[in-house]
C-alpha positions as a Python dict, from the first residue, in 0.01 Angstrom:
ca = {
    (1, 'X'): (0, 0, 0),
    (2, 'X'): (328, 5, 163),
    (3, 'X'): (469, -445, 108),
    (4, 'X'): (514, -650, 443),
    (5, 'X'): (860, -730, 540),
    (6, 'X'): (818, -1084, 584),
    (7, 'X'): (1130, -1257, 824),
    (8, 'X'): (1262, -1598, 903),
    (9, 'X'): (1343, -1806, 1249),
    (10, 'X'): (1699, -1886, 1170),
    (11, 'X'): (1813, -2160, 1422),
    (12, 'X'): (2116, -2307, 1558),
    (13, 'X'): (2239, -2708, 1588),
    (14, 'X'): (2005, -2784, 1781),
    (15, 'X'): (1686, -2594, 1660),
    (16, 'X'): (1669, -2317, 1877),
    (17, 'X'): (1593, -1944, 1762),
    (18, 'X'): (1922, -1772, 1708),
    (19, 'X'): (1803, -1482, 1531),
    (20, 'X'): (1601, -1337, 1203),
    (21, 'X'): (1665, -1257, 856),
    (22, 'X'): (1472, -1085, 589),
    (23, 'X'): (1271, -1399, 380),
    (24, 'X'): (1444, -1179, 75),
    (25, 'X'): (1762, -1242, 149),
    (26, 'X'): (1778, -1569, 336),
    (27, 'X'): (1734, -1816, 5),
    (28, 'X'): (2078, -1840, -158),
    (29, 'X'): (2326, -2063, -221),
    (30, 'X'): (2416, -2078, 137),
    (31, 'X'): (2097, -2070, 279),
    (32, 'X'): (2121, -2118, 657),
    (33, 'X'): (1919, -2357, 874),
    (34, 'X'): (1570, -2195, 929),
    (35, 'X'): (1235, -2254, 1067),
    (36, 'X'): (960, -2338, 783),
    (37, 'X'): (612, -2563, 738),
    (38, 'X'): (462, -2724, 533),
    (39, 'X'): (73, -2818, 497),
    (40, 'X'): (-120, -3054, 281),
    (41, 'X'): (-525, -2952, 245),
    (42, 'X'): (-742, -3231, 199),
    (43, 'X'): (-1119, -3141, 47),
    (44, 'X'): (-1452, -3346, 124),
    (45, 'X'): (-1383, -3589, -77),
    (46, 'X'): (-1043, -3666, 81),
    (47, 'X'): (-835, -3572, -226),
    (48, 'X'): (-543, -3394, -166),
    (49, 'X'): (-490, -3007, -322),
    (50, 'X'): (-144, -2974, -492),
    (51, 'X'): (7, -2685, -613),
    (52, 'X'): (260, -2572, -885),
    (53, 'X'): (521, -2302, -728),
    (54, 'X'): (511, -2001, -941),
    (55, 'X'): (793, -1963, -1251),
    (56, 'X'): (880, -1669, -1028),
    (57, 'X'): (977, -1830, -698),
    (58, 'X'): (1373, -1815, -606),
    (59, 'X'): (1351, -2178, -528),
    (60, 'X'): (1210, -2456, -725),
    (61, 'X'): (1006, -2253, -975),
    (62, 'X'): (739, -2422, -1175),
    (63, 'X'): (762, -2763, -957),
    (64, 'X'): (436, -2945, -823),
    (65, 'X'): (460, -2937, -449),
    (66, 'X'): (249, -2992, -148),
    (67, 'X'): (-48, -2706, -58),
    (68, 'X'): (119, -2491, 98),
    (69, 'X'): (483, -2420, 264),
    (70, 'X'): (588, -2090, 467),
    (71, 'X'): (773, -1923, 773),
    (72, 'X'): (640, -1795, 1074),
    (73, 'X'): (661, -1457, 1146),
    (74, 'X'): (857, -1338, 1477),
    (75, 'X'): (605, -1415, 1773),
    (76, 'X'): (361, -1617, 1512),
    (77, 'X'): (232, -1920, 1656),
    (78, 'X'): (269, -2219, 1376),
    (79, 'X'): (-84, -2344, 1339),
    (80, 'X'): (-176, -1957, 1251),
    (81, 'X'): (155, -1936, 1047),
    (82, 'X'): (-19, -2214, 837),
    (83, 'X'): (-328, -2072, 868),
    (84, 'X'): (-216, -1713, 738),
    (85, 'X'): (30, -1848, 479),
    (86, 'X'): (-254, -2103, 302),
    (87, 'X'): (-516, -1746, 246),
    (88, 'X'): (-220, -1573, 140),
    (89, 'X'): (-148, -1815, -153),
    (90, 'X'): (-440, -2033, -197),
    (91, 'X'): (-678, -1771, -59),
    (92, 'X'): (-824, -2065, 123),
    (93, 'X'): (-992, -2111, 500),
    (94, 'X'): (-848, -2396, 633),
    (95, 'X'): (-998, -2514, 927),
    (96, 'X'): (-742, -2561, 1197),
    (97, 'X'): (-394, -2732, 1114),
    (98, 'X'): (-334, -3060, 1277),
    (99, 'X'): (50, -3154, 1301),
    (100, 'X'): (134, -3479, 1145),
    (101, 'X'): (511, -3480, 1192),
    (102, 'X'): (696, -3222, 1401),
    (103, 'X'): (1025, -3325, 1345),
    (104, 'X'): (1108, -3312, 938),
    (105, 'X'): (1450, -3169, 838),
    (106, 'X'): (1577, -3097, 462),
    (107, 'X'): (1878, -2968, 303),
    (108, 'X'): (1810, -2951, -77),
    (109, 'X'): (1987, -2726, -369),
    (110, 'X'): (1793, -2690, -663),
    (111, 'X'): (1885, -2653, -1086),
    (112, 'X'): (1992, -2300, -1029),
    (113, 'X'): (2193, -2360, -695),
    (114, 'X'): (1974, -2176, -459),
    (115, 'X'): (1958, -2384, -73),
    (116, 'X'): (1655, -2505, 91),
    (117, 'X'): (1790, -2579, 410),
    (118, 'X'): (1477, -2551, 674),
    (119, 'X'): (1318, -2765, 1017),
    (120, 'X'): (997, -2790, 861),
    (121, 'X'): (757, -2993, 1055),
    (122, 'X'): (432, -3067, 910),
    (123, 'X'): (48, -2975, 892),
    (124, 'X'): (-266, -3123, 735),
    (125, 'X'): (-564, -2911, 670),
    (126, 'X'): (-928, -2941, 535),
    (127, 'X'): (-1094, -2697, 388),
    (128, 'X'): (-1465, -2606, 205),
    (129, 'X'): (-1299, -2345, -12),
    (130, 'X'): (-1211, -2335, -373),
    (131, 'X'): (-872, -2177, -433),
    (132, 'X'): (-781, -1882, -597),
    (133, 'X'): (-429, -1871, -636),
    (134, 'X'): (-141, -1530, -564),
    (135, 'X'): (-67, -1552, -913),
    (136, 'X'): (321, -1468, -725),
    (137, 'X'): (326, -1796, -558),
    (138, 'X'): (103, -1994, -743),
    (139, 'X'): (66, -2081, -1087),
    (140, 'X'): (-124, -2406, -1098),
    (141, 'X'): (-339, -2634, -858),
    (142, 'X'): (-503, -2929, -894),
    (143, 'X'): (-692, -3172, -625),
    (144, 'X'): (-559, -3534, -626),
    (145, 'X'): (-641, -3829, -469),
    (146, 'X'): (-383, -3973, -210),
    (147, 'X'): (-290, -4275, -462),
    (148, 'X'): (-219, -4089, -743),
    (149, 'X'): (-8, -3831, -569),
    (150, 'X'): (183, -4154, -408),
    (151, 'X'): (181, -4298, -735),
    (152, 'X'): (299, -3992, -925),
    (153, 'X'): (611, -3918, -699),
    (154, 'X'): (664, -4280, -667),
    (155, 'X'): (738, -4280, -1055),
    (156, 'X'): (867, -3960, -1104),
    (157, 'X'): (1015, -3766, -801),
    (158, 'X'): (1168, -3475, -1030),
    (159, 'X'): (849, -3284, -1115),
    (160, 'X'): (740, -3251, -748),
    (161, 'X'): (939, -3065, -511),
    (162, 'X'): (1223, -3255, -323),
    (163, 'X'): (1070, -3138, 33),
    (164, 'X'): (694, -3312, -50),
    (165, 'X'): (905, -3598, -198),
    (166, 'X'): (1111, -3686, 132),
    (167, 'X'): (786, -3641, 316),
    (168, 'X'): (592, -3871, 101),
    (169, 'X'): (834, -4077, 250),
    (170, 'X'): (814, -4069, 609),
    (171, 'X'): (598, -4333, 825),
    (172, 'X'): (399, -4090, 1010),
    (173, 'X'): (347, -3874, 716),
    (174, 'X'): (237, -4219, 542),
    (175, 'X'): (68, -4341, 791),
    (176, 'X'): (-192, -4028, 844),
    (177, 'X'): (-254, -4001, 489),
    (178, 'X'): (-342, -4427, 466),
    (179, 'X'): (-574, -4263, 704),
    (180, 'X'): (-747, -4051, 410),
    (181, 'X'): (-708, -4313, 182),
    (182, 'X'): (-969, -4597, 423),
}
């Protein structure tokens, strides 16, 4: 089977397409400003799924994170971005992606000086599914209820990922998931 080329949205000061670049190629140390989501999945029991990025990924390897994160494809509308990019590392249905905050921004470099610098607005999901991780982008999981995910970053921000950690953060982010919590 011949691989995907998979691209991103780069965008200019003010968030407009201004082009593509190869996903490959566009995470370095001067990483330019691209488009990028990310989506928590909540199961029945309102617990939240968190992942551990693969010791493979360029960025952030072995770090807890959110569900899932990804780019949109040239043409790709966001909710099925989300939608695509959650079976292609969780190998989870999600039932259709409702957008909690559209306007996150993050600049971040991580231990090995690669640049996450992305408009990533974000998504949360249910689903029924179990997951069964891409081994390549996924090397843990674990579901998690709201509190303890609050509590965990609250106390120690380093072992989660610095995007899920500035979006713990945010009021509407905080207010949807006080939401799940009632």
């Amino acid at each position: 089977m011949t691989a995907v080329t998979e691209y991103v949205l780069l965008l200019d000061d003010k968030l407009h397409i201004s082009g593509t670049m190869e996903k490959s190629r566009v995470h370095t140390a001067s990483t330019p400003l691209h488009l990028a989501f990310s989506c928590y999945i909540f199961n029945a029991q309102n617990e939240l799924l968190l992942t551990r990025r693969a010791i493979g990924k360029v960025a952030w390897p072995g770090v807890w994170t959110n569900s899932a994160c990804g780019h949109p494809q040239p043409g790709e509308a966001m909710a099925d971005a989300v939608i695509r990019r959650c079976y292609y590392e969780l190998g989870l249905a999600i039932e259709t992606p409702t957008l909690i905050d559209e306007s996150f921004q993050y600049y971040a470099t991580d231990a090995s000086g690669i640049v996450e610098n992305e408009y990533c607005p974000v998504f949360f999901a249910r689903t029924a599914s179990r997951p069964q991780p891409n081994k390549d982008e996924v090397m843990d999981f674990s579901w998690i209820s709201v509190e303890q995910v609050l509590a965990g970053v609250n106390a120690v921000p380093a072992a989660y990922s610095p995007w899920m950690v500035e979006q713990l953060q945010r009021p509407l982010i905080q207010a949807a998931l006080r939401q799940r919590i009632l």
